[in-house]
C-alpha positions as CSV (number, residue, x, y, z in Angstrom):
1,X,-15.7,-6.7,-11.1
2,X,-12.0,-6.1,-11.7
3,X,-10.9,-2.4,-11.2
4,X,-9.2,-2.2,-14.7
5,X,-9.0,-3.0,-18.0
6,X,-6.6,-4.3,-20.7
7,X,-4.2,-2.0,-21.6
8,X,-4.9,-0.3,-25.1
9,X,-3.2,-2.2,-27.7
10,X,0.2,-0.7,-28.7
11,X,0.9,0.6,-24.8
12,X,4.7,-0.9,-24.9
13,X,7.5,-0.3,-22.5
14,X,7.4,3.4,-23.1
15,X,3.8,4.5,-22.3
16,X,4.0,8.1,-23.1
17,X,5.6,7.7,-26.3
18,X,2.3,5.7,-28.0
19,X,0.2,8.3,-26.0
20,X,1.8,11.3,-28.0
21,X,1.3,9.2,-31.2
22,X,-2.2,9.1,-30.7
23,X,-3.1,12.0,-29.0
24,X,-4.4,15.9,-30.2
25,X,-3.7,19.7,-29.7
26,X,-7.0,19.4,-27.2
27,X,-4.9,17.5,-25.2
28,X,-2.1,18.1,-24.7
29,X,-3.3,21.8,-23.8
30,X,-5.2,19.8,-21.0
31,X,-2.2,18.1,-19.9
32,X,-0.1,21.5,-19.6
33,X,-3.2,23.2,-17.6
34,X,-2.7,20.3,-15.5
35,X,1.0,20.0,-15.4
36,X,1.3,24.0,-14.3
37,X,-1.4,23.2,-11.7
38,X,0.8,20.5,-10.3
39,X,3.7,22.3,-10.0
40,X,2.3,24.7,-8.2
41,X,1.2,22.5,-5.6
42,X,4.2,20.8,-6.1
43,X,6.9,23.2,-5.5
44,X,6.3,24.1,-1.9
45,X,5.5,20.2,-1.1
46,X,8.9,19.1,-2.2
47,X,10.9,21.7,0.0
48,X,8.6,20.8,2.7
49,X,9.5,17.2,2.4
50,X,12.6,17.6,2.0
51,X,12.7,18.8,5.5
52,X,11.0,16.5,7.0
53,X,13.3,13.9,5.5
54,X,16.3,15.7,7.2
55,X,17.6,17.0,4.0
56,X,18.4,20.4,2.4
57,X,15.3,22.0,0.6
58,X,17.0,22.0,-2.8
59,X,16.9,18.1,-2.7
60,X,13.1,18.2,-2.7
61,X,13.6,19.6,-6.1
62,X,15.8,17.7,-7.5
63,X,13.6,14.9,-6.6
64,X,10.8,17.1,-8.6
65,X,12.7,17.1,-12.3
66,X,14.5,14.6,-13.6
67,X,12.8,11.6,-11.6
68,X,9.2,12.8,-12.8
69,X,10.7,12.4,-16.2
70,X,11.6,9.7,-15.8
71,X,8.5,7.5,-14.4
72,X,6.7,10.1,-16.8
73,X,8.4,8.2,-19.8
74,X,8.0,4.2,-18.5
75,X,5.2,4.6,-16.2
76,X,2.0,3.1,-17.2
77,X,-0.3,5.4,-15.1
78,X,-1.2,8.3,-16.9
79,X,-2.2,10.8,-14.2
80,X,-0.1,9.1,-11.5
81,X,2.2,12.3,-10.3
82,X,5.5,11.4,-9.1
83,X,8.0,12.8,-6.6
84,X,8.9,13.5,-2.7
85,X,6.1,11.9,-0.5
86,X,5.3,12.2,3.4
87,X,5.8,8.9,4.6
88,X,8.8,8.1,2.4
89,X,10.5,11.2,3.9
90,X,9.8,10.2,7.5
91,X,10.8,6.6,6.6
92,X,14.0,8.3,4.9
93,X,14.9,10.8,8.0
94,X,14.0,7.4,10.6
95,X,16.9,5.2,8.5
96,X,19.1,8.5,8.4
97,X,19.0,9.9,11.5
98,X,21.2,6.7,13.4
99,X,23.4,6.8,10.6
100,X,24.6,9.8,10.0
101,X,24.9,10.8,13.6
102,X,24.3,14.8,12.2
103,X,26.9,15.2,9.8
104,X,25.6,16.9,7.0
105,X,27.2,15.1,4.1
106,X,26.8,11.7,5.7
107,X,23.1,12.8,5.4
108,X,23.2,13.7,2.0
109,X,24.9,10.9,0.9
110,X,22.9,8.4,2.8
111,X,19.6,9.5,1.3
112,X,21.2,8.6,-2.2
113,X,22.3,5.6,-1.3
114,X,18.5,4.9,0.4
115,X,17.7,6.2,-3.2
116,X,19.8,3.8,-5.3
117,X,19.0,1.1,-3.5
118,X,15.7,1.3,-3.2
119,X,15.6,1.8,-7.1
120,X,17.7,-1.3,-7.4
121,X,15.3,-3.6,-5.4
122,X,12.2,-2.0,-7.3
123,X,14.1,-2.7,-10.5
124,X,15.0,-6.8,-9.0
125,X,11.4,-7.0,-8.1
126,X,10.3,-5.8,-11.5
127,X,12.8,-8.5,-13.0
128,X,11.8,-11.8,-11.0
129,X,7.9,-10.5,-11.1
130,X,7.9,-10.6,-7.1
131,X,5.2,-7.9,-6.9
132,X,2.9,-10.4,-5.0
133,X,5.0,-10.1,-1.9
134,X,3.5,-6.4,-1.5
135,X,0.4,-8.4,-1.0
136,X,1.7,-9.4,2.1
137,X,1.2,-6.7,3.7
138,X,-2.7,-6.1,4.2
139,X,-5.4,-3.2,3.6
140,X,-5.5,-2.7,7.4
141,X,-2.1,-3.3,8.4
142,X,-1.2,-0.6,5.4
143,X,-4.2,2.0,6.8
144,X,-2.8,1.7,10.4
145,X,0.8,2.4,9.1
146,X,-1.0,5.2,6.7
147,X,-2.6,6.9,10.0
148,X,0.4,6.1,12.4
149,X,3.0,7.6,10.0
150,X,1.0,10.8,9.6
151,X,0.4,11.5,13.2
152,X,4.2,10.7,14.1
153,X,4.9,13.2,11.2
154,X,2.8,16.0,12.7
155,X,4.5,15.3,16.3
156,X,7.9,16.0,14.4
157,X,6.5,19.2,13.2
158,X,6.1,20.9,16.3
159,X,9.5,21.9,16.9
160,X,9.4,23.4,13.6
161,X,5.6,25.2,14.4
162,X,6.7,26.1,18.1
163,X,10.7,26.9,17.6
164,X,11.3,24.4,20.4
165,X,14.3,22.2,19.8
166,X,13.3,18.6,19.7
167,X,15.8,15.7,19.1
168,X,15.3,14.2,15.8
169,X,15.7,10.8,17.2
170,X,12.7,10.6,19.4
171,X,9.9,8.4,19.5
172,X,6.3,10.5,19.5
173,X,5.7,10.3,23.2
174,X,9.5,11.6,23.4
175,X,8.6,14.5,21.4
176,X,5.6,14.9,23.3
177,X,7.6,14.6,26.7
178,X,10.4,17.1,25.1
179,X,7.8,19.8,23.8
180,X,6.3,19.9,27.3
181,X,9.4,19.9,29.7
182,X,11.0,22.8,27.3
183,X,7.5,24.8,26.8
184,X,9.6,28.2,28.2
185,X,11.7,27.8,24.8
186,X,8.7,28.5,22.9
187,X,8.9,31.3,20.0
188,X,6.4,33.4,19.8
189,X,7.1,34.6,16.2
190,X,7.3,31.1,14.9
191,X,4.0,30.5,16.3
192,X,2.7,32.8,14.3
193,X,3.7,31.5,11.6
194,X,3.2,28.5,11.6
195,X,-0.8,28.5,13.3
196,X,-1.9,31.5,10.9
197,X,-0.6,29.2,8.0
198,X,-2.4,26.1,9.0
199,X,-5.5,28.3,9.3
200,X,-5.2,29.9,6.0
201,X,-4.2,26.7,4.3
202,X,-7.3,24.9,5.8
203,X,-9.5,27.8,5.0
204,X,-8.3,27.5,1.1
205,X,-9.4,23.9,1.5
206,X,-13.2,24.7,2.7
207,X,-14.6,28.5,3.0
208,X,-12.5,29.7,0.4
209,X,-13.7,27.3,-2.4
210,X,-17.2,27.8,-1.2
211,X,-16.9,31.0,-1.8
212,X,-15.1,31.1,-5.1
213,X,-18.3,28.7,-6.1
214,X,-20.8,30.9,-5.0
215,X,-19.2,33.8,-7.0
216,X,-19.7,31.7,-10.3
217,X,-17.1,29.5,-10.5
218,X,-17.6,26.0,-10.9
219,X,-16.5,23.9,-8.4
220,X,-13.9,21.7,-9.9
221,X,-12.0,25.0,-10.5
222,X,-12.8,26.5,-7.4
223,X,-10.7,23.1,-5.9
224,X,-8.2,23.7,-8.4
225,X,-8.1,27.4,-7.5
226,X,-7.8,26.4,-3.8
227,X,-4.6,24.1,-4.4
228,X,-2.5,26.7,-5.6
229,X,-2.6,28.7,-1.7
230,X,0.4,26.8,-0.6
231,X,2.7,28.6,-2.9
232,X,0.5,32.0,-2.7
233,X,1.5,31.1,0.8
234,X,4.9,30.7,0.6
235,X,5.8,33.8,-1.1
236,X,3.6,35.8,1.3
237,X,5.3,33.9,4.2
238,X,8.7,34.8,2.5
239,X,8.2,38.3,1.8
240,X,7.0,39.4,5.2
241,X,9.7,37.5,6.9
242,X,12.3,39.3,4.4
243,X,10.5,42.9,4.9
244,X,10.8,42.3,9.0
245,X,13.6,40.3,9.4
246,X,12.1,38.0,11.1
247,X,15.1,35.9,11.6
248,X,17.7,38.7,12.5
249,X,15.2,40.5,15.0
250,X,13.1,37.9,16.5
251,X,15.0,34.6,16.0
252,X,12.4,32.8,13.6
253,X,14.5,29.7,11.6
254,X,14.3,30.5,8.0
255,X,15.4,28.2,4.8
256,X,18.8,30.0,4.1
257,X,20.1,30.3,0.7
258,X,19.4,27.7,-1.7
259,X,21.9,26.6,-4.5
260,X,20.2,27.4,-8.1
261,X,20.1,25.3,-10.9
262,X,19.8,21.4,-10.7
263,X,23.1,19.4,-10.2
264,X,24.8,17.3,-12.7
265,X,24.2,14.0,-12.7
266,X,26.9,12.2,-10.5
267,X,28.0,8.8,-9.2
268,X,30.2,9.7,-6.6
269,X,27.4,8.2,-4.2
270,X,28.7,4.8,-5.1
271,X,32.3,5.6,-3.3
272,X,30.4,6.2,-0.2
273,X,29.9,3.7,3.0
274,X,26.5,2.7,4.7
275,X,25.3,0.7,1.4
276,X,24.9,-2.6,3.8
277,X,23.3,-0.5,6.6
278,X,21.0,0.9,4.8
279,X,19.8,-2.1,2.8
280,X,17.0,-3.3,5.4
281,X,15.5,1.0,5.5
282,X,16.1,1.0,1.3
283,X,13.7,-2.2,1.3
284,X,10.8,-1.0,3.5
285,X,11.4,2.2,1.6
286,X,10.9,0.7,-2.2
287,X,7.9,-1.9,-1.4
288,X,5.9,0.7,0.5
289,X,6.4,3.1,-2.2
290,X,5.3,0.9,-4.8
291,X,2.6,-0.2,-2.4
292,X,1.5,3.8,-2.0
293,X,2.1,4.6,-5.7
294,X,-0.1,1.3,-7.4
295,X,-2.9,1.8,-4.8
296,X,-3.1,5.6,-6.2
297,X,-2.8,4.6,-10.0
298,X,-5.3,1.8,-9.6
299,X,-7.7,4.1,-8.2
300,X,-7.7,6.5,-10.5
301,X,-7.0,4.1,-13.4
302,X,-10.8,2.8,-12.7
303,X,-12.0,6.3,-13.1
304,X,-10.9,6.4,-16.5
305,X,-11.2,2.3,-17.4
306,X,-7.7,2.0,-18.0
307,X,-5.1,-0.2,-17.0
308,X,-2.4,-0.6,-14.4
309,X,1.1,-2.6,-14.9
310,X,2.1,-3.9,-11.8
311,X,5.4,-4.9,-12.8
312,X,5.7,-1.9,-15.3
313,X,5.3,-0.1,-12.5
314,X,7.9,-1.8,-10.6
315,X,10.6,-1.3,-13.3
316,X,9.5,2.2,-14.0
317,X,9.3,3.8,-10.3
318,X,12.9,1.0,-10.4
319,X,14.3,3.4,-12.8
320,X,12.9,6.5,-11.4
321,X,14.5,6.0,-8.1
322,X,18.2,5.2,-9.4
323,X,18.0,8.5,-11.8
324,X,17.1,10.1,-8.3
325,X,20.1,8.8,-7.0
326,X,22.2,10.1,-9.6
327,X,20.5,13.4,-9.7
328,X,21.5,14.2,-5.7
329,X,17.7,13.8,-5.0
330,X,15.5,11.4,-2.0
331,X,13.8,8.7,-2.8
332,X,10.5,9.8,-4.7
333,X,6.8,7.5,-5.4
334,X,3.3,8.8,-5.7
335,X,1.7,11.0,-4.2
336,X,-1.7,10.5,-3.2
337,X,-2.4,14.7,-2.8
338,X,-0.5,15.9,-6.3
339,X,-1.9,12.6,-8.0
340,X,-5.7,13.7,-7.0
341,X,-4.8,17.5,-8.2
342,X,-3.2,16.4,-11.6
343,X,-6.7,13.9,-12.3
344,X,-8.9,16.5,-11.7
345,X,-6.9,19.1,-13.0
346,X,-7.7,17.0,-16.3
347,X,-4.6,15.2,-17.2
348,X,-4.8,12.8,-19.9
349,X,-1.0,11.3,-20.1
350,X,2.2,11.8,-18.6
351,X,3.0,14.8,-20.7
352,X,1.7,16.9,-17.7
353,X,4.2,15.4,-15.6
354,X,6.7,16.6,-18.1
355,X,5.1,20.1,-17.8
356,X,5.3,19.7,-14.1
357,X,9.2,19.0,-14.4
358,X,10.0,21.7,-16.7
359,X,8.4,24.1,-14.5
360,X,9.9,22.8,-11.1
361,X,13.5,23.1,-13.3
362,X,12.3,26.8,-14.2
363,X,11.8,27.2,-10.7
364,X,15.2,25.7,-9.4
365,X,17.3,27.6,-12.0
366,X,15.9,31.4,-11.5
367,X,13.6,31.8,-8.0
368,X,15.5,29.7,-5.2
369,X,17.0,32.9,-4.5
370,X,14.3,34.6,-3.6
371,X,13.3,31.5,-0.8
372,X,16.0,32.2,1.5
373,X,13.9,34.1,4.2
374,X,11.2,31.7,4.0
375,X,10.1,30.9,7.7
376,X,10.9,27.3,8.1
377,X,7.9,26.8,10.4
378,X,5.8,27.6,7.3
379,X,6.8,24.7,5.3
380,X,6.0,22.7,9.1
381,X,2.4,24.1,8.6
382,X,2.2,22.8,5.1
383,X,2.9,19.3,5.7
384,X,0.6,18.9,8.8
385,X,-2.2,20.0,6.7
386,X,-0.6,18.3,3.8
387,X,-0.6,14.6,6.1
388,X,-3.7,15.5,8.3
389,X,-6.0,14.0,5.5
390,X,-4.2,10.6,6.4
391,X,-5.1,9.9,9.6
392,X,-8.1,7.9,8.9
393,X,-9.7,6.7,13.0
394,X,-13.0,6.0,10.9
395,X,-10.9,3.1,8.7
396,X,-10.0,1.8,12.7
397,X,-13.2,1.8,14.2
398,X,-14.8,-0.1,10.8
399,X,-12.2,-2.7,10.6
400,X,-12.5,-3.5,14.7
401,X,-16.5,-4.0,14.1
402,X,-16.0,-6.4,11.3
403,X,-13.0,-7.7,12.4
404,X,-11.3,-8.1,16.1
405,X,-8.4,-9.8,14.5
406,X,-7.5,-7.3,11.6
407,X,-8.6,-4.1,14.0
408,X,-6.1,-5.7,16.3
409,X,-3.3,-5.7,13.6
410,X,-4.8,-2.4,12.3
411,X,-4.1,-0.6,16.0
412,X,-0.6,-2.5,16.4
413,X,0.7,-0.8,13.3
414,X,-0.5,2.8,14.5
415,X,1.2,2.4,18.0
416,X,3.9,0.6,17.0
417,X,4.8,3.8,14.5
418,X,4.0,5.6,17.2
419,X,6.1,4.4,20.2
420,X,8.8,2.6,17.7
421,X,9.1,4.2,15.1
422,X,7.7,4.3,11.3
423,X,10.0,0.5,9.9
424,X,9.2,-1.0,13.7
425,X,5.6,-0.3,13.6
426,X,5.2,-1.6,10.0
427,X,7.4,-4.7,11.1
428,X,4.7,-5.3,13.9
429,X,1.4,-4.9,11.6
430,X,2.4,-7.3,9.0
431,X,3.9,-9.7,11.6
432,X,0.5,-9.7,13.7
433,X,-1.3,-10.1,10.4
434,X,0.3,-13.0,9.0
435,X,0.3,-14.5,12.3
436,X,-3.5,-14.1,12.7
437,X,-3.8,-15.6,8.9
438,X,-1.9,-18.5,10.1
439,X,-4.0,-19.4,13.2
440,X,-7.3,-18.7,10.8
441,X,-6.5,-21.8,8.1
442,X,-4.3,-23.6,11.1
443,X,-8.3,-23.9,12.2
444,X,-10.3,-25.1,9.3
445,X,-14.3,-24.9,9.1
446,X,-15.7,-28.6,8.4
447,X,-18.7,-29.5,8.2
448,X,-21.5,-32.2,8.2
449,X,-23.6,-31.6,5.0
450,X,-26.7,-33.5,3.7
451,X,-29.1,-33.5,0.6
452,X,-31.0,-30.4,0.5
453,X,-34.3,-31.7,-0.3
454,X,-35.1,-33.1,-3.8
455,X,-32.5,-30.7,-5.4
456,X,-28.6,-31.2,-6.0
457,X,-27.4,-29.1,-3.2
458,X,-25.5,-30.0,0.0
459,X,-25.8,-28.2,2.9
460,X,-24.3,-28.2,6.7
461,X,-27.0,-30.2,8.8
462,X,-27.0,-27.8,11.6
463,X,-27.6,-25.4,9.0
464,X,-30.6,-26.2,7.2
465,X,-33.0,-29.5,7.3
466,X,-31.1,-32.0,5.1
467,X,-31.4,-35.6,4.2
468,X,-28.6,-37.8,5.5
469,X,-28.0,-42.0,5.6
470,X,-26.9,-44.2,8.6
471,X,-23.5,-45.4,7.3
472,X,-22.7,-42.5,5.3
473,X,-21.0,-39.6,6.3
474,X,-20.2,-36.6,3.9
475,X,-17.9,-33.6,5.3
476,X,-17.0,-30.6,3.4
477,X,-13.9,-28.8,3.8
478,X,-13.7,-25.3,3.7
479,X,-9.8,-24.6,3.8
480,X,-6.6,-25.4,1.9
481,X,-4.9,-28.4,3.3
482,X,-1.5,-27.6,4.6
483,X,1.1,-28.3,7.0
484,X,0.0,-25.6,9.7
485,X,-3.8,-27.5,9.5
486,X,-3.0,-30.8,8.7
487,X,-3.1,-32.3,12.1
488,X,-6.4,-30.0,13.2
489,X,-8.1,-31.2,9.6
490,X,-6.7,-35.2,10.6
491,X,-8.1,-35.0,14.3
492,X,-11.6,-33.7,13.1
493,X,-12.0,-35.9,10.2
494,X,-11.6,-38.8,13.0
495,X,-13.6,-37.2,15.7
496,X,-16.7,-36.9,12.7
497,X,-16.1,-40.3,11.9
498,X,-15.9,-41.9,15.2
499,X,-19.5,-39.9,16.1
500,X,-20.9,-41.4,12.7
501,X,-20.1,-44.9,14.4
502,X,-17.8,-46.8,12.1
503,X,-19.4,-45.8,8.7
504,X,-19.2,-47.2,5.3
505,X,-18.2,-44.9,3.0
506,X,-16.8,-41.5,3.7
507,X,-16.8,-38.9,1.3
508,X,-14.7,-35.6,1.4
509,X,-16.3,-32.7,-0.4
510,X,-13.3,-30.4,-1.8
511,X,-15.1,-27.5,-3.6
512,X,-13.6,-24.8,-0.8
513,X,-9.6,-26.7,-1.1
514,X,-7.5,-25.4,-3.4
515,X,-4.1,-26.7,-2.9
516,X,-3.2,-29.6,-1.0
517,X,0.3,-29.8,-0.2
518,X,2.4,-32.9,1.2
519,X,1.2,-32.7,4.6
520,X,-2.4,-32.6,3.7
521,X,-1.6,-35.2,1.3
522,X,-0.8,-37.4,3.9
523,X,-3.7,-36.9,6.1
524,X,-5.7,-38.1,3.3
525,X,-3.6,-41.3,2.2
526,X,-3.6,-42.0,6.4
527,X,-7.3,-41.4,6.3
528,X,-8.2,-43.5,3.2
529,X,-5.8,-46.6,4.7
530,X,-7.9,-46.4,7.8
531,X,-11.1,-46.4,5.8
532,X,-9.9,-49.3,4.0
533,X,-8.3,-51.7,7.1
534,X,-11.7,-51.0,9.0
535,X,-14.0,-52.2,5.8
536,X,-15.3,-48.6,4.9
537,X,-14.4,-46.7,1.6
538,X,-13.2,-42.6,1.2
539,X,-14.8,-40.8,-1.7
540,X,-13.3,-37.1,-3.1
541,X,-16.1,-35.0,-4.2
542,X,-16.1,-31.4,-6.3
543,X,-12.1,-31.4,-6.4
544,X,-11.0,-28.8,-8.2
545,X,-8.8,-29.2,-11.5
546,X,-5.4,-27.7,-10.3
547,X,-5.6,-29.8,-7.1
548,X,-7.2,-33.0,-8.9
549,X,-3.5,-32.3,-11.6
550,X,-1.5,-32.6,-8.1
551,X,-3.2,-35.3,-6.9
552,X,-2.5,-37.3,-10.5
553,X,0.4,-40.3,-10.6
554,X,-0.2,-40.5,-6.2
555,X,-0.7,-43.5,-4.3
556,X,-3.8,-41.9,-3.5
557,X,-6.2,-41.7,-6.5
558,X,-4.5,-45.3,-7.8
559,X,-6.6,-46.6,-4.9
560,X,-9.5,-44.6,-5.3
561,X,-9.7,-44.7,-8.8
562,X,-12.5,-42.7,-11.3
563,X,-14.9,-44.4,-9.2
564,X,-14.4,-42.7,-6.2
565,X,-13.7,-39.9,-7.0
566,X,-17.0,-37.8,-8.8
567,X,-17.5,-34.8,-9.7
568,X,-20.6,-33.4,-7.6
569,X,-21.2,-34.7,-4.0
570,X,-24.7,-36.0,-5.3
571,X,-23.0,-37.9,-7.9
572,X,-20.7,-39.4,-4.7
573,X,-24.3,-40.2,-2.7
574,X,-25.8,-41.5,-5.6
575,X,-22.5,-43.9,-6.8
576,X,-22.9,-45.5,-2.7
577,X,-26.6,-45.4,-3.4
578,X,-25.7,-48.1,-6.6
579,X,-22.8,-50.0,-4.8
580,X,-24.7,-50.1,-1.5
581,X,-27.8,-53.1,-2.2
582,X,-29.2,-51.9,1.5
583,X,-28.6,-48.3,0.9
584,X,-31.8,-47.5,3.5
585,X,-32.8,-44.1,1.3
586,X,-32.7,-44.0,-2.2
587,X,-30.8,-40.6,-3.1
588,X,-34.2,-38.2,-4.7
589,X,-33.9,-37.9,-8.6
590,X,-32.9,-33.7,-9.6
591,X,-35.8,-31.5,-10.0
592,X,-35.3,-30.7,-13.6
């Protein structure tokens, strides 16, 4: 069953536009419930990420307005909410951190070009339709990175939960080390912080919505009700830091003063050095984006029955990065967290993205002022339990029992993030996995199948209790035929053959091939010459019609011709049946 459906008829390359057309007042009040919803959960999320990615908290912002307008005008998802995201950020502070060596405007001015560029290779993609190659990069490998990224971005928190300095260039086990070798640097205050936020964000998650419910409220509000503590938080955080002084009489690092307003757009990014540098970060930055932000549409896309664009989503989230770019803002995709609240918040279209926007600009243009004495170490607190929920050991433990292979790839990727950092690790999971597809079709299952009774079916012989023939030997290939199996599939085929003891006729069952390229091509014209010099005869069985088009105008089927080539593997054994006179078992009639 797919997981969506054709796109409504008159959905063109601006989305939101035909929504508006056809949408009511009923609506669109639903969509500006769930836009203000968003932004609350929003707000505090983008200076928290902004943080993490090494960047002032203003940036965050800017990333929250004009970018969400955009994707909220091309993107085909309709509850897909865009903006700063946790493992972008940590990808974006991994690629910064060696390149701007500290300096401040290098920073800045690296994270737009990471922006630009990442836009620009979305928008390339989009252009050549290369969203396939995401698929490159498998469920488990992607889980392991999901889990490995979020544990490496809690270790980088601690310095901001615990006020002791850690180098931003460390590995996890070097934070680890550093935390524990400076423990006498540790700040009480901060501390405080930090843990009493984590506790009261995690109760707003669980106690406090069961509570809310039990009172009367219904428990999809009661959520709703419970996403909105982060910013409660905040302005608690910052009023009692402001009221105490917590930075002037106990030391605790706060946000500082943060400019108000949102810049004008700019392109004095493009004078800037580094574009080459940071072309390989810019590239893992873009497809794992788009990788993060179509797996979130799709999914809720099925909740709805609607449909996902894969390369409308390229282009748009293409466009949406480049406007960040220009707007002074980090590279921005779906989030997973914001996305869930705007669904069930009950957005219909994109128009509560534009609410979100508008209210994130309200935000940036009057009450940035008021931030400046907000505890850094509570924005810490908020994206541990913000990237806690993605560290996923279960997803592990399932993959290993089904799978050695994948589990293998799947615990690569974590440590690799882990002990190498976030573009390393994911380097490692996807090489391991497409090493471990290769050696799986570089060692093709073939089998010996017979006539399954009186019926039309062919089965493997050590299998089930078939009917076979002395002379006659009928193999079914279960694998593509390709240059990194050819020789395996060639040196089987004989070592079959040679154990039938020089057989007449051959025949090659090809219902589980589905592309034979040049190499496998030539294991079957070497195979069918040998056939032919010894007295015997190949057969092709069940080929399927785009291999059977490939196959058309070779050497190959101009010897065989229609004759031996059928379409069933009981049409092959009954064709020897007629040109074999001493055929020793006459091939049973169909049950009809």
């Amino acid at each position: 069953m797919s997981t969506t459906t054709r796109r409504k008829p008159g959905r063109g390359l601006l989305p939101l536009l035909d929504d508006l057309r056809s949408g009511n007042r009923a609506q669109f009040t639903q969509d500006g419930l769930a836009g203000t919803i968003t932004a609350i959960l929003l707000i505090p999320q983008a200076l928290a990420y902004a943080l993490l990615a090494g960047l002032p908290p203003e940036v965050g912002l800017y990333a929250s307005v004009l970018p969400v307008l955009v994707y909220a005008l091309l993107g085909s998802s309709r509850t897909l909410a865009v903006g700063p995201v946790a493992v972008a950020a940590v990808m974006v502070a991994a690629a910064l951190t060696p390149y701007a060596g500290g300096d401040p405007a290098k920073t800045l001015s690296g994270a737009l070009i990471l922006s630009a560029l990442s836009g620009a290779i979305l928008l390339a993609m989009a252009a050549l339709r290369l969203g396939w190659l995401t698929h490159f990069i498998s469920h488990p490998v992607l889980a392991g990175f999901t889990t490995g990224a979020a544990l490496f971005i809690i270790g980088t928190q601690l310095s901001g939960l615990s006020g002791i300095p850690v180098p931003r260039e460390l590995h996890l086990d070097g934070i680890v080390t550093t935390l524990i070798s400076k423990a006498a640097l540790l700040d009480p205050e901060t501390l405080i912080f930090g843990l009493s936020t984590i506790a009261l964000l995690l109760a707003a998650r669980g106690p406090l919505v069961t509570l809310i419910s039990k009172a009367g409220l219904k428990r999809e509000s009661a959520v709703i009700v419970g996403r909105t503590a982060p910013l409660l938080l905040v302005i608690a955080a910052t009023l009692i830091s402001a009221l105490f002084d917590a930075q002037g009489r106990w030391g605790v690092a706060v946000v500082g003063t943060i400019p108000q307003g949102i810049p004008a757009l700019s392109l004095d990014f493009l004078k800037q050095d580094g574009w080459r540098v940071l072309l390989a970060p810019a590239a893992m930055i873009a497809v794992i984006g788009y990788v993060e932000s179509i797996s979130v549409a799709k999914a809720l896309a099925f909740r709805r029955n609607e449909k996902i664009d894969p390369d409308q989503e390229l282009m748009a989230l293409g466009a949406t990065n480049l406007i960040a770019a220009c707007a002074g803002a980090m590279p921005v995709a779906g989030g997973f967290a914001r996305s869930m609240v705007n669904f069930d918040a009950g957005a219909r279209t994109q128009l509560a993205a534009v609410i979100t926007a508008l209210w994130v600009a309200l935000a940036a243009a009057l009450f940035t002022g008021l931030l400046a004495s907000l505890p850094k170490a509570v924005l810490a607190a908020i994206i541990v339990v913000a990237v806690w929920q993605l560290v996923d050991f279960k997803h592990l433990r399932h993959t290993w029992r089904y799978d050695r292979g994948d589990g293998a790839a799947q615990a690569a990727t974590i440590a690799g993030v882990l002990l190498a950092g976030v573009e390393t690790g994911l380097m490692i999971g996807a090489g391991l996995s497409l090493l471990l597809f290769l050696y799986r079709t570089s060692r093709p299952h073939i089998a010996v199948v017979g006539q399954l009774g009186a019926t039309e079916h062919f089965r493997n012989v050590r299998r089930f209790e078939v009917r076979t023939w002395p002379g006659v030997v009928m193999l079914r290939i279960d694998e593509t035929l390709y240059f990194a199996n050819a020789p395996r599939v060639e040196s089987e085929l004989q070592a079959h053959i040679v154990e039938a003891d020089r057989p007449h006729d051959v025949v090659l069952i090809m219902s589980g091939v589905a592309y034979v390229d040049t190499s496998g091509l030539e294991v079957l014209e070497t195979l069918e010459q040998a056939l032919r010099q010894a007295g015997g005869r190949l057969h092709l069985a069940e080929v399927k019609g785009p291999v059977m088009d490939r196959l058309a105008g070779t050497d190959l089927l101009a010897r065989l011709g229609t004759e031996r080539v059928h379409l069933s593997a009981h049409d092959a054994a009954r064709a020897i049946e007629h040109h074999c006179p001493i055929f020793p078992q006459p091939v049973p009639e169909l049950i009809r």
